[in-house]
N, CA, C and O atoms as a Tinker XYZ file with bonds, in Angstrom:
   344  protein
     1  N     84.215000  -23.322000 -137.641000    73     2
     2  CA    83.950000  -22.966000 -136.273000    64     1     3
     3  C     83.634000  -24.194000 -135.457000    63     2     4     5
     4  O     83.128000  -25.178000 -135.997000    81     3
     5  N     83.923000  -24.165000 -134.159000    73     3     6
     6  CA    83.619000  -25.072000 -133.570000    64     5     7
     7  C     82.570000  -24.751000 -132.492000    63     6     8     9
     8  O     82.258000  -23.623000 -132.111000    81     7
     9  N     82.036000  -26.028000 -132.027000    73     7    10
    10  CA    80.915000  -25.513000 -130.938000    64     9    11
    11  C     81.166000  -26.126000 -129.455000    63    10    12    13
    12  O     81.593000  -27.280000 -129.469000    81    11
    13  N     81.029000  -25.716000 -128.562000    73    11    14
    14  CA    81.290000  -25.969000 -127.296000    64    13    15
    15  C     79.712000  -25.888000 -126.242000    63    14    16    17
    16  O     79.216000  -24.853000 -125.796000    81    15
    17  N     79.205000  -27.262000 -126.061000    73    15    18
    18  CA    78.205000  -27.153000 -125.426000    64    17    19
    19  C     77.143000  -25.856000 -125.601000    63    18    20    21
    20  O     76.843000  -25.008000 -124.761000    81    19
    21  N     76.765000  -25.979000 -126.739000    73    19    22
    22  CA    75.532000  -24.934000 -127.322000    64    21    23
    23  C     75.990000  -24.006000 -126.832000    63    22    24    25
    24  O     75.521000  -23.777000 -125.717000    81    23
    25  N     77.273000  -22.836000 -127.416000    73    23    26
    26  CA    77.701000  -21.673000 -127.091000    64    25    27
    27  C     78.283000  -21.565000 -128.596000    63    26    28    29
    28  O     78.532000  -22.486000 -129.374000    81    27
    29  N     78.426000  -20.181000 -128.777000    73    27    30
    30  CA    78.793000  -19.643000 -129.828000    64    29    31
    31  C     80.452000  -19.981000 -129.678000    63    30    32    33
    32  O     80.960000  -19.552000 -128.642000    81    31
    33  N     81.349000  -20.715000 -130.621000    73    31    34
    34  CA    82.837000  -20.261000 -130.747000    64    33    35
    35  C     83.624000  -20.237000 -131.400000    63    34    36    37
    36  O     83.930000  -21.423000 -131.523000    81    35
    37  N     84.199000  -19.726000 -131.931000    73    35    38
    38  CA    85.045000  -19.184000 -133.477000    64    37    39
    39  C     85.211000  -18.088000 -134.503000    63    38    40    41
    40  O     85.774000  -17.162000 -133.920000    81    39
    41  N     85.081000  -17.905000 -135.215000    73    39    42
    42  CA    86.095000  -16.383000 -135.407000    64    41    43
    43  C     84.902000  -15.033000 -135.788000    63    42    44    45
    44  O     85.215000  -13.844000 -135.838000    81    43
    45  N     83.546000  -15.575000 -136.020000    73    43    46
    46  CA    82.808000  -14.221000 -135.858000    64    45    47
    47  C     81.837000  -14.456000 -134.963000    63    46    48    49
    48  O     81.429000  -15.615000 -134.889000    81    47
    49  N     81.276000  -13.478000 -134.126000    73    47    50
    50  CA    80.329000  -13.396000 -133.652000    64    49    51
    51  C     79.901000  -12.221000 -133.460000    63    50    52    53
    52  O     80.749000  -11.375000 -133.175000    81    51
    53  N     78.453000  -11.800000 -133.555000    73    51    54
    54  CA    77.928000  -10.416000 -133.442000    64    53    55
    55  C     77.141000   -9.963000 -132.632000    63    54    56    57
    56  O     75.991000  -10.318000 -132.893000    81    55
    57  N     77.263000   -9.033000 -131.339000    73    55    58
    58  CA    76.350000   -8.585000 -130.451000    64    57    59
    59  C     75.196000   -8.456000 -130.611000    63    58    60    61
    60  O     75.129000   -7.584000 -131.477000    81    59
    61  N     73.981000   -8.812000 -130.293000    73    59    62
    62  CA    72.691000   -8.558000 -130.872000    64    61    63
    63  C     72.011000   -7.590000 -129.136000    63    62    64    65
    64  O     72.801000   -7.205000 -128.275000    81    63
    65  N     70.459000   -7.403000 -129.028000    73    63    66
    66  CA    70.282000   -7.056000 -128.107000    64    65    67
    67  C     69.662000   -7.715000 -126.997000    63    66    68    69
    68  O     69.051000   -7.254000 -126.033000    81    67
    69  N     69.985000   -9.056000 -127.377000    73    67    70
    70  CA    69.912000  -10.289000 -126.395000    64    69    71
    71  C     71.205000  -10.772000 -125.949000    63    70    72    73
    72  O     71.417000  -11.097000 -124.781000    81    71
    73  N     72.155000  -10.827000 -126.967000    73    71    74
    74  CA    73.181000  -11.886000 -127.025000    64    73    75
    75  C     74.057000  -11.574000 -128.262000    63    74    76    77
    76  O     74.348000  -10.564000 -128.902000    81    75
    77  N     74.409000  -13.175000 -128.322000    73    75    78
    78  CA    75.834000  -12.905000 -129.711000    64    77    79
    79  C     74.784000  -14.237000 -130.453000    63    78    80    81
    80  O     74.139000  -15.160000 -129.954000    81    79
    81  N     75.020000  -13.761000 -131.891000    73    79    82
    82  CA    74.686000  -14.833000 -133.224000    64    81    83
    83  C     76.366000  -14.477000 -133.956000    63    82    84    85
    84  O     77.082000  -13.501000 -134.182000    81    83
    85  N     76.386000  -16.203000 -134.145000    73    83    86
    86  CA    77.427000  -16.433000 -134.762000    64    85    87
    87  C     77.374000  -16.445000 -136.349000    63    86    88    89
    88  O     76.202000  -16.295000 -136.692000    81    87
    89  N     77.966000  -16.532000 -137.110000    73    87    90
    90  CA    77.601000  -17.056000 -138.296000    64    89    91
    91  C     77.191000  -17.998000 -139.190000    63    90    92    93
    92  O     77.171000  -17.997000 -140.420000    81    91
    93  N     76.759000  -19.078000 -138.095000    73    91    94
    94  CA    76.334000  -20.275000 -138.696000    64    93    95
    95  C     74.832000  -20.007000 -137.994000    63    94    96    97
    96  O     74.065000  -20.966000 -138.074000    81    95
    97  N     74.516000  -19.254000 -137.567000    73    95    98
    98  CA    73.132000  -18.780000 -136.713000    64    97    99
    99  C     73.141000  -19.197000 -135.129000    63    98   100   101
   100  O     72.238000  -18.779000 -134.405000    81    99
   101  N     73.896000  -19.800000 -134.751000    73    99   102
   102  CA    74.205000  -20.329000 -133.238000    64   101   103
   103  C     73.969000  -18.851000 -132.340000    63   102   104   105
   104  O     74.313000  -17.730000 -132.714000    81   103
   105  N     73.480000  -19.106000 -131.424000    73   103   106
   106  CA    73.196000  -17.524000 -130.096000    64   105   107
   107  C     73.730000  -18.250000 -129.111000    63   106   108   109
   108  O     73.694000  -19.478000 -129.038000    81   107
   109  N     74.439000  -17.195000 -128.025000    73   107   110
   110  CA    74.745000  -17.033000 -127.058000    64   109   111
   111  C     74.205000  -15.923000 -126.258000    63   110   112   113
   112  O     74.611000  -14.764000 -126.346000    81   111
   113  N     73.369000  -16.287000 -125.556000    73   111   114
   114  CA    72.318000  -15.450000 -124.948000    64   113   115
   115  C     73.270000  -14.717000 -123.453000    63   114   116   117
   116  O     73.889000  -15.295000 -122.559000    81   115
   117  N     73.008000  -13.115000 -123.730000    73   115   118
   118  CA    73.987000  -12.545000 -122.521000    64   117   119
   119  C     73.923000  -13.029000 -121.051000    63   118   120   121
   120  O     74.779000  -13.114000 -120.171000    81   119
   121  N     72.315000  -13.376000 -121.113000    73   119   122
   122  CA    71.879000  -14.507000 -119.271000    64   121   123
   123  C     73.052000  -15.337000 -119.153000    63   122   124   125
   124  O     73.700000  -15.142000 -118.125000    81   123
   125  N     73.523000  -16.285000 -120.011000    73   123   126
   126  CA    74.872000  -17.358000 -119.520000    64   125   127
   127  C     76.170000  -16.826000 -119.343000    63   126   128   129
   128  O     77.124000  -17.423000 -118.844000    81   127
   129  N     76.150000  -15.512000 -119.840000    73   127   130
   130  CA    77.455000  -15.093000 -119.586000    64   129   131
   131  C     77.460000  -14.113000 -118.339000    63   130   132   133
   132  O     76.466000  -13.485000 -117.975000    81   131
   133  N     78.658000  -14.065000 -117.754000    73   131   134
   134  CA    79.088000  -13.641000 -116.579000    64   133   135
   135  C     80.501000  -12.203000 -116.907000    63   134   136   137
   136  O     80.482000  -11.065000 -116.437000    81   135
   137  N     81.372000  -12.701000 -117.668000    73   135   138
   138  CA    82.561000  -12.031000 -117.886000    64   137   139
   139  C     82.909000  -12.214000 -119.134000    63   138   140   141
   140  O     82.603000  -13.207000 -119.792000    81   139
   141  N     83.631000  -11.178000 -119.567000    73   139   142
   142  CA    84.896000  -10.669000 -120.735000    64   141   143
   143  C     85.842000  -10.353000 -120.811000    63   142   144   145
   144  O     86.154000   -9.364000 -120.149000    81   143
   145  N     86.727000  -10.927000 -121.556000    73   143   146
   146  CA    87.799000  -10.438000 -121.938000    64   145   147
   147  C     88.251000   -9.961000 -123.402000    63   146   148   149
   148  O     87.791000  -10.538000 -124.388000    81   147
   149  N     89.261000   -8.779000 -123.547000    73   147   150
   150  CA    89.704000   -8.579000 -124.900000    64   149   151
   151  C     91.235000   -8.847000 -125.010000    63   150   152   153
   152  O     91.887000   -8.440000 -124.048000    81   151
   153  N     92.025000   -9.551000 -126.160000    73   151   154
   154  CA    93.578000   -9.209000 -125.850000    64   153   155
   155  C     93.587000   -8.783000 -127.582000    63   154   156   157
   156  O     92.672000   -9.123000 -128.332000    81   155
   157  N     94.498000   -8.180000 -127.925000    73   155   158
   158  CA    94.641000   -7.358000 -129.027000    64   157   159
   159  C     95.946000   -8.835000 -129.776000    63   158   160   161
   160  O     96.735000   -9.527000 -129.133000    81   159
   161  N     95.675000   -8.830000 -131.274000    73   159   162
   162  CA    96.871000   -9.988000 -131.438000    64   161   163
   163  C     97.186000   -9.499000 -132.214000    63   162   164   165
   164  O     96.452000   -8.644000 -132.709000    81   163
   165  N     98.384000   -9.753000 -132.726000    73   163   166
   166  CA    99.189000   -9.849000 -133.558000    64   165   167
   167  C     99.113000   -9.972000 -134.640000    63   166   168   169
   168  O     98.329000  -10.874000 -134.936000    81   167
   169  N     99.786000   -9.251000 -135.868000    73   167   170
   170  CA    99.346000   -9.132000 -137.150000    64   169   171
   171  C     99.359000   -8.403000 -138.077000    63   170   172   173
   172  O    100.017000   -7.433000 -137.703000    81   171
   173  N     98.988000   -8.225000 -139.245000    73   171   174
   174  CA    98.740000   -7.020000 -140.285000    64   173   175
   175  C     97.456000   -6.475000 -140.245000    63   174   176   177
   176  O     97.286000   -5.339000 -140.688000    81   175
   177  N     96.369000   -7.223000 -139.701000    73   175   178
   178  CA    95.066000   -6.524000 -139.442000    64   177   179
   179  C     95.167000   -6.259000 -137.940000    63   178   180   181
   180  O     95.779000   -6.923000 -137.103000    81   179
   181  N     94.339000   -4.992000 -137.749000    73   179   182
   182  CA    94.172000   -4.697000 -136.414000    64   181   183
   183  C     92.906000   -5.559000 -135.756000    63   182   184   185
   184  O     91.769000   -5.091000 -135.699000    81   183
   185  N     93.304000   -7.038000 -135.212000    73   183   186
   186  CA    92.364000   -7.421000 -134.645000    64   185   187
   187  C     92.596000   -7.415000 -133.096000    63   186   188   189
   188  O     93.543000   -7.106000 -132.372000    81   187
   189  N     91.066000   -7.984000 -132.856000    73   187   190
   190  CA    91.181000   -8.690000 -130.939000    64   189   191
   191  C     90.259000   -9.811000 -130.790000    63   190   192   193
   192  O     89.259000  -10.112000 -131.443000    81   191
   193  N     90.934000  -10.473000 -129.579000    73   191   194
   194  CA    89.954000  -11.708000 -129.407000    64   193   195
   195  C     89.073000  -10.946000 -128.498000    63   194   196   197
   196  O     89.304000   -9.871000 -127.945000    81   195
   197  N     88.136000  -11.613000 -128.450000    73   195   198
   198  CA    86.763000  -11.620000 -127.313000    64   197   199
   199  C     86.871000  -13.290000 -127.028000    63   198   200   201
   200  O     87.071000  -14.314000 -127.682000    81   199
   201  N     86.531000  -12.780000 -125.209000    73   199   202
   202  CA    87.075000  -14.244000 -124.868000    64   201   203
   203  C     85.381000  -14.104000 -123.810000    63   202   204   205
   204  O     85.480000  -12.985000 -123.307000    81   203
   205  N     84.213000  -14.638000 -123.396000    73   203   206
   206  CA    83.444000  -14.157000 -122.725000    64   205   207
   207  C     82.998000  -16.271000 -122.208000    63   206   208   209
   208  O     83.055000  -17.368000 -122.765000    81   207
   209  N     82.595000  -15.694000 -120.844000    73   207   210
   210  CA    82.423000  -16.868000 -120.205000    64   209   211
   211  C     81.304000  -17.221000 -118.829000    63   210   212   213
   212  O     80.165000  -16.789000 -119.006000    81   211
   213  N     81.370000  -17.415000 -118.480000    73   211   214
   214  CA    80.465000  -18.181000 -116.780000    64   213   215
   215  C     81.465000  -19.037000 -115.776000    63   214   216   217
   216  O     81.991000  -20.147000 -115.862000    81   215
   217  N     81.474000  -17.893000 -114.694000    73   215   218
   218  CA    82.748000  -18.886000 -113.564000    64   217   219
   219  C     83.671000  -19.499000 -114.221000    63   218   220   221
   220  O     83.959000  -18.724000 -115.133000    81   219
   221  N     84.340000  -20.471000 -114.311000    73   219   222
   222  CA    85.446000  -20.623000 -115.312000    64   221   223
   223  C     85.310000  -21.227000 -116.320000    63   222   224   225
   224  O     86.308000  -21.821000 -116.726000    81   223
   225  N     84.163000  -21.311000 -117.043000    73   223   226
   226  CA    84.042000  -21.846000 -118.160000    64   225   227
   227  C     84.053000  -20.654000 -119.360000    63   226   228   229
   228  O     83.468000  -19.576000 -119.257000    81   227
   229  N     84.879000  -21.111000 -120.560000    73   227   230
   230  CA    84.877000  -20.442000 -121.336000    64   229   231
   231  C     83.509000  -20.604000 -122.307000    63   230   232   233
   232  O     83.502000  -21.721000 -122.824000    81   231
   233  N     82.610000  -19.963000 -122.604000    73   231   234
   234  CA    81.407000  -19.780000 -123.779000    64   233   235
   235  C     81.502000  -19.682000 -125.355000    63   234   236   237
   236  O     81.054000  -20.320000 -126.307000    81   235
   237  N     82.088000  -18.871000 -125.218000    73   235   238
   238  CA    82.379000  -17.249000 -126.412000    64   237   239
   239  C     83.819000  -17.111000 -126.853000    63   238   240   241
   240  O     84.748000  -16.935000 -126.065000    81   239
   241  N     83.933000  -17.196000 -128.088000    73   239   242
   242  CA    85.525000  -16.913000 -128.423000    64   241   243
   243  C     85.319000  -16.458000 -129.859000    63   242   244   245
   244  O     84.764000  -17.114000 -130.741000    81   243
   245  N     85.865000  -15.195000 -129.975000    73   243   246
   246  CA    85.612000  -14.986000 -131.279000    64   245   247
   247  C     86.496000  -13.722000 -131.745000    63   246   248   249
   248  O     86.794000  -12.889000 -130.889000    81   247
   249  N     86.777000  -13.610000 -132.619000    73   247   250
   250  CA    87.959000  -12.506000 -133.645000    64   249   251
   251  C     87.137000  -11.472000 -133.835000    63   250   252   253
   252  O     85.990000  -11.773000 -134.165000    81   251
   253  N     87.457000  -10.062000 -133.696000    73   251   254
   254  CA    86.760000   -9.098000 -133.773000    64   253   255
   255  C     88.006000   -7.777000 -134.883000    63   254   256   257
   256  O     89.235000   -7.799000 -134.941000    81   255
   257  N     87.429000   -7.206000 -135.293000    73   255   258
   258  CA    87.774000   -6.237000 -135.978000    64   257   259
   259  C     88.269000   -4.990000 -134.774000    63   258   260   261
   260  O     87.435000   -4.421000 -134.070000    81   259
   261  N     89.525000   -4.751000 -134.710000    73   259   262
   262  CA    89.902000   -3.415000 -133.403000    64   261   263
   263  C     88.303000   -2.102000 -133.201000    63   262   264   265
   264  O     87.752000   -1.524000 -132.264000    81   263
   265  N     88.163000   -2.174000 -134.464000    73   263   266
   266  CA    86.844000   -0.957000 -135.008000    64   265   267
   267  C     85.628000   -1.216000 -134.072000    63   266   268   269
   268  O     84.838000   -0.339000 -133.723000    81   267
   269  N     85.584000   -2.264000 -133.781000    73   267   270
   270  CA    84.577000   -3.203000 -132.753000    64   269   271
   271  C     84.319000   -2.887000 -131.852000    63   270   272   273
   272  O     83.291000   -2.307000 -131.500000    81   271
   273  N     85.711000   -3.381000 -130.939000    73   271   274
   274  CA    85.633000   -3.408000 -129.580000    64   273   275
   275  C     85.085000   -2.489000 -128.812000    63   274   276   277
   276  O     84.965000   -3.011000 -127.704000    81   275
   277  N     84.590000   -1.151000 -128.780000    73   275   278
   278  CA    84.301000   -0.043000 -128.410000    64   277   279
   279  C     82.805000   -0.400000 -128.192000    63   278   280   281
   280  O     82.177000   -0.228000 -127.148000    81   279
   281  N     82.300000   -0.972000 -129.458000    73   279   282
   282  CA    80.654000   -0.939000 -129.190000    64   281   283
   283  C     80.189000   -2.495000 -128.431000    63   282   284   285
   284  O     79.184000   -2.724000 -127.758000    81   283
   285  N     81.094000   -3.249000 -128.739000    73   283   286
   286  CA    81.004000   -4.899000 -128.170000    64   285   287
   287  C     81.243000   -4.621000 -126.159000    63   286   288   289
   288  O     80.722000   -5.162000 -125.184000    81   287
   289  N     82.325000   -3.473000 -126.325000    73   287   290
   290  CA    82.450000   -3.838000 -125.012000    64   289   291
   291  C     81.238000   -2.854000 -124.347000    63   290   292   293
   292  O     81.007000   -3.409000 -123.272000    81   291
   293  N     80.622000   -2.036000 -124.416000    73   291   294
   294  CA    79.756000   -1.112000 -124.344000    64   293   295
   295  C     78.494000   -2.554000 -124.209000    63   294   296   297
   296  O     78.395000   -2.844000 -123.017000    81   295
   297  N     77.835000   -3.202000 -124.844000    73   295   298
   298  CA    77.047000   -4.048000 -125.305000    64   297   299
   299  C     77.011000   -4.811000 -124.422000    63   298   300   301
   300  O     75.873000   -4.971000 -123.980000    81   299
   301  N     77.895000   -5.464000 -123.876000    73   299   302
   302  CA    79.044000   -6.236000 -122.996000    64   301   303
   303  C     78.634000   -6.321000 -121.528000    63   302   304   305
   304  O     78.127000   -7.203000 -120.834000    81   303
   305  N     79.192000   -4.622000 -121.247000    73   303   306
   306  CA    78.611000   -3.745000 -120.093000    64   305   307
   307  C     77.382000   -3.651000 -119.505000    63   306   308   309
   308  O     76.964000   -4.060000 -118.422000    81   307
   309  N     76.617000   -2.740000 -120.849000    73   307   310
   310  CA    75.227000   -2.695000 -120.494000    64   309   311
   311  C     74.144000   -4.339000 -120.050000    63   310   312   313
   312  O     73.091000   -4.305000 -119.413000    81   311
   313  N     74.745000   -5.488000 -120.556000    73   311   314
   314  CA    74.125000   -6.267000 -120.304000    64   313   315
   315  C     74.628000   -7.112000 -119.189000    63   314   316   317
   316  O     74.446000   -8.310000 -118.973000    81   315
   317  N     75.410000   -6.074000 -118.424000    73   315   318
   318  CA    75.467000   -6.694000 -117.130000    64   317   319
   319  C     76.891000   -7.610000 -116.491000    63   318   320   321
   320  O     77.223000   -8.046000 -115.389000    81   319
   321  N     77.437000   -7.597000 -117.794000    73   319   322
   322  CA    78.945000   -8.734000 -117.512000    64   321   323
   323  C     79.909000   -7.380000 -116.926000    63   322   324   325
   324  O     79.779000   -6.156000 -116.913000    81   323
   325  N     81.082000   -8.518000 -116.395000    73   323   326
   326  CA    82.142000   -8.136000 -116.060000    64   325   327
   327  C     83.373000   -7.877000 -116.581000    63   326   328   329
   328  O     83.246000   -8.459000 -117.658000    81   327
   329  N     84.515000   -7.406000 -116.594000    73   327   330
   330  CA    85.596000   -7.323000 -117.132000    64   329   331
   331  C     86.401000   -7.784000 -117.024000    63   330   332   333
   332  O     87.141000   -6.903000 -116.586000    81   331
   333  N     87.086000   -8.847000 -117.106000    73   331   334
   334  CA    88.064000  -10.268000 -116.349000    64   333   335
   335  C     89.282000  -10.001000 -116.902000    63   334   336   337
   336  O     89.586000  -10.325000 -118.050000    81   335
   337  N     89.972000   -9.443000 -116.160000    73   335   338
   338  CA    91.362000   -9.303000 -116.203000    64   337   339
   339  C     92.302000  -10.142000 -116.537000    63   338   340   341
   340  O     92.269000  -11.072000 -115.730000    81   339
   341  N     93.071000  -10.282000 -117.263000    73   339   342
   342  CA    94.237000  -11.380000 -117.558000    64   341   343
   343  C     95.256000  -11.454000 -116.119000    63   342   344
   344  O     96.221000  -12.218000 -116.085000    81   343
């Protein structure tokens, strides 16, 4: 995984009820984020990216399980972000 100015980014990350913890323990606290995105990719597993950010900076990038997205984007919502359209 890589890190981008103390933000969570790379292929897991998990909603908590602050924020996202990555798997190396890194947080991304929902206060810095502003917006989300999901795009569904390509593959034999049903995945999606989560793409989540602040004005145009990207934060958050991470591979999610399709099974996910339902409660991430719910999580997402409730804490106030937006939905950023492609």
């Amino acid at each position: 995984m890589a890190r981008g100015r103390g933000a969570a980014c790379g292929a897991r990350a998990v909603p908590g009820p602050a924020g996202f913890l990555d798997s190396l323990g890194r947080r991304t606290p929902f206060s810095r984020l502003e917006w989300f995105s999901f795009q569904r990719e390509q593959g034999d597993l049903p995945r999606v990216r989560l793409q989540a950010g602040q004005g145009t900076r990207l934060l958050l990038a991470a591979r999610l399980d399709s099974s996910e997205e339902a409660a991430v984007r719910a999580a997402l919502l409730g804490a106030g972000l937006t939905v950023r359209r492609r």
